[in-house]
VOPAGU-2260 file (C-alpha; in pm, 1 decimal, decimal comma):
REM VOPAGU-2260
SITE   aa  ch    i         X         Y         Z
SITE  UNK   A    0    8850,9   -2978,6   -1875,1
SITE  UNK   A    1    8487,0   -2907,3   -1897,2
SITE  UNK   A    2    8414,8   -2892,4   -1553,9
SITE  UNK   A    3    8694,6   -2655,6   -1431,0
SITE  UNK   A    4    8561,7   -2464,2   -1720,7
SITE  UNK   A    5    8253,5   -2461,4   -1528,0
SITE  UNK   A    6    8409,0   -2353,8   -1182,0
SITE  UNK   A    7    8639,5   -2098,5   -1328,7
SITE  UNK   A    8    8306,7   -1899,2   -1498,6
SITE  UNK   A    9    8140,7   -2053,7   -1171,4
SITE  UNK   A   10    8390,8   -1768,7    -976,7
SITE  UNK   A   11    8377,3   -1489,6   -1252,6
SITE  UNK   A   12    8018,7   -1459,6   -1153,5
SITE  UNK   A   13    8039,6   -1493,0    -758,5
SITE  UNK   A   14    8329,4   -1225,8    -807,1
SITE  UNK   A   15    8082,7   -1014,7   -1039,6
SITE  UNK   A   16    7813,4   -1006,5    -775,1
SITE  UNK   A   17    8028,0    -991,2    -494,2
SITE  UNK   A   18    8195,4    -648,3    -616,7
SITE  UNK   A   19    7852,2    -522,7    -687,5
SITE  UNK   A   20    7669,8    -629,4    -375,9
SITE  UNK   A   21    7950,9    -484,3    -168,2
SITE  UNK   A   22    7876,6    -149,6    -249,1
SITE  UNK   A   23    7525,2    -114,7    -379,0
SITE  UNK   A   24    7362,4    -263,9    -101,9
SITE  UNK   A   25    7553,1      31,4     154,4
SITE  UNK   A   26    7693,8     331,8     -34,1
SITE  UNK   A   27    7297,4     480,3     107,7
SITE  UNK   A   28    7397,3     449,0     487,3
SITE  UNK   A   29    7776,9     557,4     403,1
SITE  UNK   A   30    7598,9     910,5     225,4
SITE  UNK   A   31    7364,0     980,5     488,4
SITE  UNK   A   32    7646,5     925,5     804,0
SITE  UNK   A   33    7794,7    1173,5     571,8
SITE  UNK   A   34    7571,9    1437,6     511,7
SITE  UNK   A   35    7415,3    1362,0     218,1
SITE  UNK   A   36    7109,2    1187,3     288,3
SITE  UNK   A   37    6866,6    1419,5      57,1
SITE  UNK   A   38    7119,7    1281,6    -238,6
SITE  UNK   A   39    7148,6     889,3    -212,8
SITE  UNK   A   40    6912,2     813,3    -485,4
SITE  UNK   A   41    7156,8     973,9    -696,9
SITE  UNK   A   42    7450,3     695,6    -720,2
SITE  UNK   A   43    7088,6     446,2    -800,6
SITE  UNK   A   44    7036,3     697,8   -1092,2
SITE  UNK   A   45    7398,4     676,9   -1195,5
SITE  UNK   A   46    7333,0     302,9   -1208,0
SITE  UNK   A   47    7011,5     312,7   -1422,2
SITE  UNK   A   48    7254,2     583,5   -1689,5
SITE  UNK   A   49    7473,4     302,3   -1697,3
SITE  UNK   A   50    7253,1      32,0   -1812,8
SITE  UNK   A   51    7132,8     273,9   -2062,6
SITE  UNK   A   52    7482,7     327,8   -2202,9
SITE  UNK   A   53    7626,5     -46,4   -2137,7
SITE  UNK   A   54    7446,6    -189,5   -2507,1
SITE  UNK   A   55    7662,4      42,0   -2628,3
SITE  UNK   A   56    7951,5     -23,0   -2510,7
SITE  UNK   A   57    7917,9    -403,0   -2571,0
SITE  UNK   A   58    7741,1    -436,1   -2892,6
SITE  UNK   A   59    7928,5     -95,5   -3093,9
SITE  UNK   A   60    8257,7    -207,9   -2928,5
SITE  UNK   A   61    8319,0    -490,0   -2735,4
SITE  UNK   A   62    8155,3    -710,9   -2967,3
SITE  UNK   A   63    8346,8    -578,1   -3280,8
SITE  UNK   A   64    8701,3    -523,7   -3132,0
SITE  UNK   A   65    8805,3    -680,7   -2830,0
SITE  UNK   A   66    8826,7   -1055,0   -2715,3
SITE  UNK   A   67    8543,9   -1048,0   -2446,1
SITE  UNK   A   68    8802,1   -1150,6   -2129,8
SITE  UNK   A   69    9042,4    -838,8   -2207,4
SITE  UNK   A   70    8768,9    -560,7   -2191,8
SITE  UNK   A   71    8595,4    -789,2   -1910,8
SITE  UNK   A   72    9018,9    -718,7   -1692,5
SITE  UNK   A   73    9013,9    -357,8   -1854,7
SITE  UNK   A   74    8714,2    -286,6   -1746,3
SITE  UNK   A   75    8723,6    -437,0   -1393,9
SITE  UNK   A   76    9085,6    -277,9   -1309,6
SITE  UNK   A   77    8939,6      95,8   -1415,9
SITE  UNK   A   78    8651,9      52,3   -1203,7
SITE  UNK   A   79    8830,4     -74,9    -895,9
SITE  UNK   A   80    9057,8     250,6    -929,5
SITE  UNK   A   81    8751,6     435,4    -954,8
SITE  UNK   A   82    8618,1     305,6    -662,2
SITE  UNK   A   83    8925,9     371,0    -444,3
SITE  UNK   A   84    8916,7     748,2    -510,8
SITE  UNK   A   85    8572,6     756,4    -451,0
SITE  UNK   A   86    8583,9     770,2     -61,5
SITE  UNK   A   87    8820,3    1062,5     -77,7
SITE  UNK   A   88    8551,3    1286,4    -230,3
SITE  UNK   A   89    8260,1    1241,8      29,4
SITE  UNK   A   90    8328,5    1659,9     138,8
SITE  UNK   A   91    8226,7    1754,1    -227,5
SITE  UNK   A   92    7901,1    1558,0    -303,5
SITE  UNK   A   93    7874,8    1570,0    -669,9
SITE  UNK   A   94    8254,8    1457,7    -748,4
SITE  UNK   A   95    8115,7    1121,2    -500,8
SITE  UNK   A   96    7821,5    1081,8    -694,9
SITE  UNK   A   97    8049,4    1146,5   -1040,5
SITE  UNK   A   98    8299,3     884,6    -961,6
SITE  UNK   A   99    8019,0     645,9    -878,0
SITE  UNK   A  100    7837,4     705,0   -1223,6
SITE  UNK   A  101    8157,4     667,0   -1369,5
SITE  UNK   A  102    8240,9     366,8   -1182,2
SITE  UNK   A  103    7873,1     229,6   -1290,0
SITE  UNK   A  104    7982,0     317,2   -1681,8
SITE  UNK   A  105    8288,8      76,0   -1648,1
SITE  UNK   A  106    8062,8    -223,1   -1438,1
SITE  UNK   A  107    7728,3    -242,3   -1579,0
SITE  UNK   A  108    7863,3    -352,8   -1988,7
SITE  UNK   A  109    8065,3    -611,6   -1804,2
SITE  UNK   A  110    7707,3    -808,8   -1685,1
SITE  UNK   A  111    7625,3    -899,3   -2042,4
SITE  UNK   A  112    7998,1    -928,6   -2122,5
SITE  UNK   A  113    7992,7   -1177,0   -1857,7
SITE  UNK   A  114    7742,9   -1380,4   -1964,9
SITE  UNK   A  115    7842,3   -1364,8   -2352,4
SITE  UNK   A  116    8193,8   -1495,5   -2178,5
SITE  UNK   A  117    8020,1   -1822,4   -2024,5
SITE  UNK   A  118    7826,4   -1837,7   -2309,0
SITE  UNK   A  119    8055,5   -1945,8   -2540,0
SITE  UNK   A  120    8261,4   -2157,6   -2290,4
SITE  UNK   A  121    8007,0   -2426,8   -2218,5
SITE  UNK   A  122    7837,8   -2654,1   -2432,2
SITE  UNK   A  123    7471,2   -2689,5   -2281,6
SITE  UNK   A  124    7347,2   -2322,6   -2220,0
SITE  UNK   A  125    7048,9   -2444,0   -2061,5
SITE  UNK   A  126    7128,4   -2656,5   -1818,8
SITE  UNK   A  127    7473,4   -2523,5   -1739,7
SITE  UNK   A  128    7486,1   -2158,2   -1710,3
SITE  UNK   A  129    7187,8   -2162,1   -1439,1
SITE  UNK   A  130    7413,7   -2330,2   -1219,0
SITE  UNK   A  131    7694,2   -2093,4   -1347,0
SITE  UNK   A  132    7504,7   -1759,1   -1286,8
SITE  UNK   A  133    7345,3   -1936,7    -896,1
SITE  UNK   A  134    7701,0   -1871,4    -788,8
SITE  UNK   A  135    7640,9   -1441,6    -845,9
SITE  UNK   A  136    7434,0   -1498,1    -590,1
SITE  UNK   A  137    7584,2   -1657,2    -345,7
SITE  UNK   A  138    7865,4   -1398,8    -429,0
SITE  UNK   A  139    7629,6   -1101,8    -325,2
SITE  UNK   A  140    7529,8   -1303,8      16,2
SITE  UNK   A  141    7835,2   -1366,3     116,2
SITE  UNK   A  142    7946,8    -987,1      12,4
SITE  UNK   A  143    7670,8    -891,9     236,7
SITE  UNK   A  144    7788,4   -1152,7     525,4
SITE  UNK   A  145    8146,3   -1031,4     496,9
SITE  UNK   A  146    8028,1    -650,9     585,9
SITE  UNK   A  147    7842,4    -726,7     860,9
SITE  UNK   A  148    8027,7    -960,4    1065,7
SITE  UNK   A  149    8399,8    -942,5     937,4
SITE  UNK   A  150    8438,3    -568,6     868,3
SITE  UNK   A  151    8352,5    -456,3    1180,6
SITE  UNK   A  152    8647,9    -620,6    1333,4
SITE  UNK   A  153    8839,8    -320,7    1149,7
SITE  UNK   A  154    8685,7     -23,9    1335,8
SITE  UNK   A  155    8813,8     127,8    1623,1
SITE  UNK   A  156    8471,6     332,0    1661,1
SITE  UNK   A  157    8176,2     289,6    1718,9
SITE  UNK   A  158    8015,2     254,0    1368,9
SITE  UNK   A  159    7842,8       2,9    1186,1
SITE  UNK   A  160    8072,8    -136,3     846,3
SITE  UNK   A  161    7812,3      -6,5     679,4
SITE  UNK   A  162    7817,8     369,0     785,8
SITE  UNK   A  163    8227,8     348,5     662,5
SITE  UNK   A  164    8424,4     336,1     331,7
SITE  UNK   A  165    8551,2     -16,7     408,9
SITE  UNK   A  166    8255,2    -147,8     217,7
SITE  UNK   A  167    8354,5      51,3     -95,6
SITE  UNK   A  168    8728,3     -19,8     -11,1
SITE  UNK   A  169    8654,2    -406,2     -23,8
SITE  UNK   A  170    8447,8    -350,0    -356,4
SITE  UNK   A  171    8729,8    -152,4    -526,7
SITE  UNK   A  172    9007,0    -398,8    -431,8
SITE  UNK   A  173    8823,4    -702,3    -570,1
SITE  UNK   A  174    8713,9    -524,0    -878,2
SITE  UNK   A  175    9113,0    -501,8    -919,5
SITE  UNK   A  176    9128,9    -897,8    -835,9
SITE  UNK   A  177    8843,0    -964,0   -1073,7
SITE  UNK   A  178    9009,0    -759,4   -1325,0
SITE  UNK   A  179    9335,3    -969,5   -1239,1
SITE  UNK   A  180    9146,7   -1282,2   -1284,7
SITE  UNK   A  181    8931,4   -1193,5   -1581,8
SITE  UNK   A  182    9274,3   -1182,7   -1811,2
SITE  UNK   A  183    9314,6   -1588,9   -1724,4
SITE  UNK   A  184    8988,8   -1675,8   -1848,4
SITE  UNK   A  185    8936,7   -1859,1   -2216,9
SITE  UNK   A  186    9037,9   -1590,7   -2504,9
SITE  UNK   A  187    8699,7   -1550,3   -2635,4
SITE  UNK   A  188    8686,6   -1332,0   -2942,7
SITE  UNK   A  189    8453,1   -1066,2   -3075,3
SITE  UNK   A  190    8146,2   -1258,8   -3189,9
SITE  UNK   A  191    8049,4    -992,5   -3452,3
SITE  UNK   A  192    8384,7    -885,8   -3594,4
SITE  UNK   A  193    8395,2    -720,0   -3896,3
SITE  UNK   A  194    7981,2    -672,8   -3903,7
SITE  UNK   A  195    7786,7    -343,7   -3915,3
SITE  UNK   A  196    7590,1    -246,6   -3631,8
SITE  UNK   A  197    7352,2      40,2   -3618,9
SITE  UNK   A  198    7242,4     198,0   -3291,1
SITE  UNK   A  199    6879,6      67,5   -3373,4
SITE  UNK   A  200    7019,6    -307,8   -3343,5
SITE  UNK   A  201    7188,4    -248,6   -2993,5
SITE  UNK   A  202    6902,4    -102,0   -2837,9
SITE  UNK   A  203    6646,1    -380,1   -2963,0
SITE  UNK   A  204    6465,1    -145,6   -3233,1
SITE  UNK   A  205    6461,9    -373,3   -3464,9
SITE  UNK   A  206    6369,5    -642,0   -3214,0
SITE  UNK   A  207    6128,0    -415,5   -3094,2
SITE  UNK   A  208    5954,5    -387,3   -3431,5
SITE  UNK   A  209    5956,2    -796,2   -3489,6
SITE  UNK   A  210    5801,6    -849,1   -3131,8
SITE  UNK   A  211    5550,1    -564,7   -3161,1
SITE  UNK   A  212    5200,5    -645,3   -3056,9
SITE  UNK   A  213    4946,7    -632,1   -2803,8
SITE  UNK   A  214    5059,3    -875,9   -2559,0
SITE  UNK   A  215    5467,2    -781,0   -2576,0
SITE  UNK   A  216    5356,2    -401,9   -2560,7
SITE  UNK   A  217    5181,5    -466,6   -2273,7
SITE  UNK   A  218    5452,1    -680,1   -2074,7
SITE  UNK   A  219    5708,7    -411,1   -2182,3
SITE  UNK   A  220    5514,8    -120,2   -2040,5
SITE  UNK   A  221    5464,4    -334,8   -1715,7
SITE  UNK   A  222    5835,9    -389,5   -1712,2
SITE  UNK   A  223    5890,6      19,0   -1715,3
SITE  UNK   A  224    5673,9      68,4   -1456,3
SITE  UNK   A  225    5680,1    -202,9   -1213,7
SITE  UNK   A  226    6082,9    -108,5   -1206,2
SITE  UNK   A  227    6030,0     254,0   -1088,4
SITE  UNK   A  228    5903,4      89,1    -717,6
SITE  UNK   A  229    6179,3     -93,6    -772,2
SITE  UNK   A  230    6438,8     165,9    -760,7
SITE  UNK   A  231    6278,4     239,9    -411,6
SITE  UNK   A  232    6369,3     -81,6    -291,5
SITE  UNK   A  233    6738,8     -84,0    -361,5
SITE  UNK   A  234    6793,8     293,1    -218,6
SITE  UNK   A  235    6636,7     328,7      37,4
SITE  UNK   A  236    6562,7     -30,4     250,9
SITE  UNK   A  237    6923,2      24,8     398,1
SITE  UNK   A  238    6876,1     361,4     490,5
SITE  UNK   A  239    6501,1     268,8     616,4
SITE  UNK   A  240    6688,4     -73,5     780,0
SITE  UNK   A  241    6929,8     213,2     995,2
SITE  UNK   A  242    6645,8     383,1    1097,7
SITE  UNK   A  243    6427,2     122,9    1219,9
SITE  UNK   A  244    6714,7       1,9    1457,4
SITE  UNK   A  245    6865,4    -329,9    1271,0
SITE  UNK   A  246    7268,2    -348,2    1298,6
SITE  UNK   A  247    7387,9    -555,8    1038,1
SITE  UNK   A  248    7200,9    -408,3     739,9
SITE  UNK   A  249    7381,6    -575,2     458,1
SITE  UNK   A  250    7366,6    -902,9     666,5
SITE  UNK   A  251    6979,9    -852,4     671,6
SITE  UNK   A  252    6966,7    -784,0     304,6
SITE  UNK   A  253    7136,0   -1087,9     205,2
SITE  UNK   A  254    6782,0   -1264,6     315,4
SITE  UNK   A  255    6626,3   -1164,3      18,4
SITE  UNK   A  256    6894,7   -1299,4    -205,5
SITE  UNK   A  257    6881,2   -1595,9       5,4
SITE  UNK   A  258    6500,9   -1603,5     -84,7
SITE  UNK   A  259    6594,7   -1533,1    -445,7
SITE  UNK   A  260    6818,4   -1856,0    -477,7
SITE  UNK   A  261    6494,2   -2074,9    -314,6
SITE  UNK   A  262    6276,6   -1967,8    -544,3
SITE  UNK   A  263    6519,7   -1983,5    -865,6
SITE  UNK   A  264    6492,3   -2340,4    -756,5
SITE  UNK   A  265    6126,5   -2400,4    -719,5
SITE  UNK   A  266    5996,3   -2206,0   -1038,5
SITE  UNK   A  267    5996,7   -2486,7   -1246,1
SITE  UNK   A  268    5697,7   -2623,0   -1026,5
SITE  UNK   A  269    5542,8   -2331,4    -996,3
SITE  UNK   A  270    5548,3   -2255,7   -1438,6
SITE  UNK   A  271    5339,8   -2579,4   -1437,7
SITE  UNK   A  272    5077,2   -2466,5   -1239,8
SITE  UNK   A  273    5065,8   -2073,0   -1297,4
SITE  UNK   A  274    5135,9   -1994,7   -1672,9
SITE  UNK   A  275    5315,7   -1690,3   -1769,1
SITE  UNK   A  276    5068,2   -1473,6   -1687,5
SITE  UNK   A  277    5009,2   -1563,1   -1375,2
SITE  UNK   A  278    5334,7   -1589,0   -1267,6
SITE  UNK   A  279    5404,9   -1227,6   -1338,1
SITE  UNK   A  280    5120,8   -1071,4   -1196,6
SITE  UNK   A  281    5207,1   -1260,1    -880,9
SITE  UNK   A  282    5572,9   -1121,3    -909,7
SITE  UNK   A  283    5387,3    -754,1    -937,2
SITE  UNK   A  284    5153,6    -885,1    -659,5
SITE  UNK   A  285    5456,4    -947,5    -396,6
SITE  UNK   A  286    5634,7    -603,1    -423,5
SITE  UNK   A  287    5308,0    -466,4    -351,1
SITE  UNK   A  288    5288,5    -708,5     -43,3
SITE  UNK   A  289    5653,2    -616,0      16,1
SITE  UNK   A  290    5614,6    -241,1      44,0
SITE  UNK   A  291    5236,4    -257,0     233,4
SITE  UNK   A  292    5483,1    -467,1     494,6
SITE  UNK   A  293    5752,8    -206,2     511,2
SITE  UNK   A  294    5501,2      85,6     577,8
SITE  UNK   A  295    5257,5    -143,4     858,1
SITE  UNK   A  296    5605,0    -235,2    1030,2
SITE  UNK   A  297    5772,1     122,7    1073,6
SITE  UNK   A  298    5568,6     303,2    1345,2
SITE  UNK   A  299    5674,2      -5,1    1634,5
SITE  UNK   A  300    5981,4    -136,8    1392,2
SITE  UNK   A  301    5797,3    -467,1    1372,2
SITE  UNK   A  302    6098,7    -703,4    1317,5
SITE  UNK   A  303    5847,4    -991,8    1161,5
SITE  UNK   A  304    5697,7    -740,9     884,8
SITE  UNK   A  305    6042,7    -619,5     785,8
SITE  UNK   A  306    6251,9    -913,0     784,4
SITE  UNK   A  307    5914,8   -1083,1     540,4
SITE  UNK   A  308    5943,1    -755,2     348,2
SITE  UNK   A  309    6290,0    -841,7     263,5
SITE  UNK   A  310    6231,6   -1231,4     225,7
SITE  UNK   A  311    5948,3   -1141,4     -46,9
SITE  UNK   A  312    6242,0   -1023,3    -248,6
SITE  UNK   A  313    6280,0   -1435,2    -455,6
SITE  UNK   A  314    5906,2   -1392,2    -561,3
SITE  UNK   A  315    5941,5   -1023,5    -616,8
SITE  UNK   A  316    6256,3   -1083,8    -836,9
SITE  UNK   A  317    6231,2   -1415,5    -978,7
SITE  UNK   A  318    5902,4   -1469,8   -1071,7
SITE  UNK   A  319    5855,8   -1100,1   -1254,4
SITE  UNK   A  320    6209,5   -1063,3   -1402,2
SITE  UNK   A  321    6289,2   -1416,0   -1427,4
SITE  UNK   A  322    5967,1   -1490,8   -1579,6
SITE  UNK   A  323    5979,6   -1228,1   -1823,7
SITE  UNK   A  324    6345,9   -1349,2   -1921,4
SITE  UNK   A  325    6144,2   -1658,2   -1999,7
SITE  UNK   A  326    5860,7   -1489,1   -2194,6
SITE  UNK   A  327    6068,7   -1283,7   -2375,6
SITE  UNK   A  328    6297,0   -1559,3   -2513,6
SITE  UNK   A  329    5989,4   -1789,0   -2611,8
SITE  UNK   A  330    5833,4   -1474,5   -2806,4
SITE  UNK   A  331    6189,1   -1379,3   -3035,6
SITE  UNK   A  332    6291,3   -1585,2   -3287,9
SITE  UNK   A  333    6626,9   -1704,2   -3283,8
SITE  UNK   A  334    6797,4   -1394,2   -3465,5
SITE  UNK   A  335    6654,9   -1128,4   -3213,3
SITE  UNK   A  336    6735,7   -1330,9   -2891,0
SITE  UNK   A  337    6986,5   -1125,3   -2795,2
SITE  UNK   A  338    6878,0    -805,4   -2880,6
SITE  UNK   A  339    6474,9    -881,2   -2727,5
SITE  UNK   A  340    6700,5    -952,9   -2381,4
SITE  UNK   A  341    6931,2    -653,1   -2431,1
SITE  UNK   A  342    6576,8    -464,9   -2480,2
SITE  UNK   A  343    6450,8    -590,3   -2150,0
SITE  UNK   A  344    6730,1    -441,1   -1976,2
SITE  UNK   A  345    6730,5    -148,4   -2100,8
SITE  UNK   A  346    6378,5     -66,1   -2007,2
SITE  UNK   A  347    6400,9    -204,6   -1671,8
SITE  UNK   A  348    6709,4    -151,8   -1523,6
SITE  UNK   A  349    6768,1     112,6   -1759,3
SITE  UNK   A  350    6458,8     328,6   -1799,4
SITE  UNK   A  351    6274,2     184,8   -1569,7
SITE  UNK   A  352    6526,7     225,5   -1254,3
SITE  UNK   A  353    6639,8     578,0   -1401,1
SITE  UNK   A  354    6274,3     726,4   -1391,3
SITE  UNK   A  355    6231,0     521,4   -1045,2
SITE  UNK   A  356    6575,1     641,9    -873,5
SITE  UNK   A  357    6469,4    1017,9    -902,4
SITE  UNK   A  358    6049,0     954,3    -822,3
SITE  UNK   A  359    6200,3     774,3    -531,5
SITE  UNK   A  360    6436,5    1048,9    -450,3
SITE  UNK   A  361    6177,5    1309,9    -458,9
SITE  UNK   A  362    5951,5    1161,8    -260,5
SITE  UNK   A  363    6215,8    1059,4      10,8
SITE  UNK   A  364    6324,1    1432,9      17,1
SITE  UNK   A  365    5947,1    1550,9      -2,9
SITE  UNK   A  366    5903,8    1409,7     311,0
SITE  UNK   A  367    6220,9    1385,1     515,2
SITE  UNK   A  368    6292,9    1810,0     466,1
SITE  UNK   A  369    6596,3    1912,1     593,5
SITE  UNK   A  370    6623,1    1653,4     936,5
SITE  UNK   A  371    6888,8    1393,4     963,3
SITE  UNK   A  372    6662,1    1142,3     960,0
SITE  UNK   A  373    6291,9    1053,6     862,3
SITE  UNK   A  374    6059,8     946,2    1140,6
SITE  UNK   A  375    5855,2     637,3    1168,1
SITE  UNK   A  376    5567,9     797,0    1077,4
SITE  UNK   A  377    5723,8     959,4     736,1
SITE  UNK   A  378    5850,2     573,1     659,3
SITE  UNK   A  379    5510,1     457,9     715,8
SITE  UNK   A  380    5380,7     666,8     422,5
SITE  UNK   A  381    5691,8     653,5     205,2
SITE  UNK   A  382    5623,8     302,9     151,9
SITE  UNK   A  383    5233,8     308,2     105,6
SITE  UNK   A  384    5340,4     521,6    -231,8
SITE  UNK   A  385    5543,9     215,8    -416,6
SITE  UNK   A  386    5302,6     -36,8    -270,7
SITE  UNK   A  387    4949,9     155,1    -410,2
SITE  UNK   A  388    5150,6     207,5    -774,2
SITE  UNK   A  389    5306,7    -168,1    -807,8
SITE  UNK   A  390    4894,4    -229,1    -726,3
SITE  UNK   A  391    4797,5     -75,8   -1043,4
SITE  UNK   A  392    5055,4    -163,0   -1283,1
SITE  UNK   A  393    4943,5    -525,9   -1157,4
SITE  UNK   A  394    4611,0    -432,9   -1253,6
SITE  UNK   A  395    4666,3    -282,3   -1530,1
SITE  UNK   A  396    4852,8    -588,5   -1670,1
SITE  UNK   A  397    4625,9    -842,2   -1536,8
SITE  UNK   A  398    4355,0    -657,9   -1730,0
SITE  UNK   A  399    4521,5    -590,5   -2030,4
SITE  UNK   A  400    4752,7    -891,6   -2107,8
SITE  UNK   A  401    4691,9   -1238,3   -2325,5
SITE  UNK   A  402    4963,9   -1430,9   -2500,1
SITE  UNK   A  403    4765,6   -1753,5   -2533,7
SITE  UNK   A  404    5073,0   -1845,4   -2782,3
SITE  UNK   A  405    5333,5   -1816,3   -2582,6
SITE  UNK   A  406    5133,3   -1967,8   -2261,7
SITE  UNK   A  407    5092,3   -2278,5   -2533,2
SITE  UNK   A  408    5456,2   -2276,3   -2629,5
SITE  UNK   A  409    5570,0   -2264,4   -2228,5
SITE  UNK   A  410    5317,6   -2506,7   -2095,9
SITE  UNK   A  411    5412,5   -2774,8   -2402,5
SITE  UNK   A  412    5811,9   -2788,7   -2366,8
């Protein structure tokens, strides 16, 4: 029994990642074939609103209320309606970027929600769910996979999958088989029911004010900041993909979750030899590579730079974000675990992303005016701007950081 419990939470997450990466990783290519290329950091910002709401959500209500499978269907059904009207508005943008921030409203709680769910369904959290969650993953690969080289065989003209609504289609019809699905997973009740919450508990306040010091303020500052470069990442490598001349663009993407599931692997090896510390300032370190890669390769679309750009993505991710999972849940005691990680996400792919979506976006339409398209040249020194800043918040943390503690605690388990 325990190990189809494993598979069954083993294909809530590939489904999870699979609805997400079959939209996020296009909807940018799909606006701008559409006329509204000056706007795609928009749906990004949507995104980052979400995350900001989604504690809500899931510690005020889904915690107290609702067994964690029936808001995880409810939730998944709404948004894959969502989703299916969405298309239909691309003449008026801000109804498409609406229903997309709605749509984001409904998806982002059900991340945590998701996790909470496997959770409480296996018995070694540690060495099980890491398995569980590699499966997301491979869910957003093979999302990617499926647009490139299976979607196409459904257009008559002469566009890419990516530059259509099929993408969004395919999201929006297995959000409604994820919702489906979610309603045959374990009942798994409302872990706080019948508690008080107050808003400063859901947000991390009160973790906040247990973890305060030097060190954490430090890391969580870094964690704002080094997300706002990240924002430019997600919006606008498809769009900068298209204009470079690559054809399968969320095919190419997939290389950097394919990067992300190596190096998920080998950090183990490399926590023995690096430390904390140095582990996230080398996380920093490779989106500044990254972006210095992007900008060198525009002018002659150098396939090698981009394609190592991308494939930076399992150090970028894994050993900042990963890492600072890590950090974070050495430096909480046991009652603040949850809220230190619900803090985490809030500032990055909450504040963080929010505040990077729009500096993104207004650099992007600083330089790309009122043409169709940005040159070469303008990519060249869009991506020297993300590259110089994730410089400095490395600096500033390598500078400014020192948790000899926690480097004790890390290096001695």
């Amino acid at each position: 029994m325990g190990k189809f419990i494993k598979v069954r939470l083993s294909l809530l997450m590939f489904l999870e990642f699979f609805v997400w990466g079959s939209w996020y990783t296009t909807v940018a290519v799909y606006m701008s074939q559409h006329g509204m290329e000056n706007l795609t950091h928009w749906p990004f910002t949507g995104n980052a609103i979400a995350a900001i709401v989604a504690p809500f959500i899931v510690g005020m209500v889904a915690d107290r209320y609702f067994n964690s499978e029936r808001i995880l269907g409810f939730l998944h059904l709404l948004g894959g309606v969502i989703l299916f009207m969405t298309p239909s508005f691309y003449q008026t943008p801000w109804l498409f970027i609406s229903a997309l921030v709605l749509y984001n409203i409904c998806f982002m709680p059900t991340m945590s929600l998701a996790n909470s769910l496997s959770f409480h369904n296996i018995n070694d959290q540690e060495k099980e769910f890491p398995v569980i969650r590699t499966f997301g993953t491979v869910g957003w690969i093979v999302a990617g996979l499926t647009i490139s080289f299976v979607l196409g065989n459904f257009i008559s003209s002469d566009l890419q999958p990516e530059q259509t609504a099929i993408p969004v289609y395919m999201a929006a019809g297995f959000s409604v088989l994820l919702g489906l699905y979610c309603f045959t997973l374990p009942k798994t009740p409302p872990q706080a029911k019948g508690e008080k919450s107050t808003w400063q508990e859901v947000v991390g306040v009160e973790a906040l004010r247990k973890l305060w010091s030097q060190p954490f303020a430090v890391f969580l500052i870094s964690s704002i900041l080094i997300s706002i470069p990240l924002a430019a990442y997600y919006n606008f490598t498809q769009v900068y993909l298209v204009n470079t001349g690559f054809k399968n663009i969320a095919a190419t993407q997939t290389i950097g979750q394919m990067s992300e599931f190596v190096f998920m692997l080998l950090m183990p090896l490399f926590f023995v030899r690096l430390g904390v510390k140095r582990m996230l300032a080398v996380g920093m370190l490779a989106w500044a590579i990254r972006y210095f890669l992007f900008s060198a390769g525009a002018v002659d679309s150098v396939t090698w730079m981009i394609i190592t750009g991308i494939a930076l993505h399992g150090i970028c991710y894994d050993f900042f974000f990963v890492t600072g999972q890590i950090y974070v849940d050495k430096k909480a005691d046991k009652k603040i675990k949850g809220q230190a990680q619900g803090l985490i996400v809030l500032a990055t792919y909450g504040v963080g992303m929010l505040i990077g979506a729009q500096v993104a976006g207004f650099i992007f339409n600083l330089y790309i005016g009122d043409s169709a398209q940005m040159s070469l040249e303008n990519w060249k020194a869009f991506w020297r701007i993300p590259a110089l800043f994730a410089l400095g918040v490395m600096a500033f943390f390598m500078i400014f950081f020192n948790d000899r503690k926690v480097e004790k605690k890390i290096t001695t388990t």
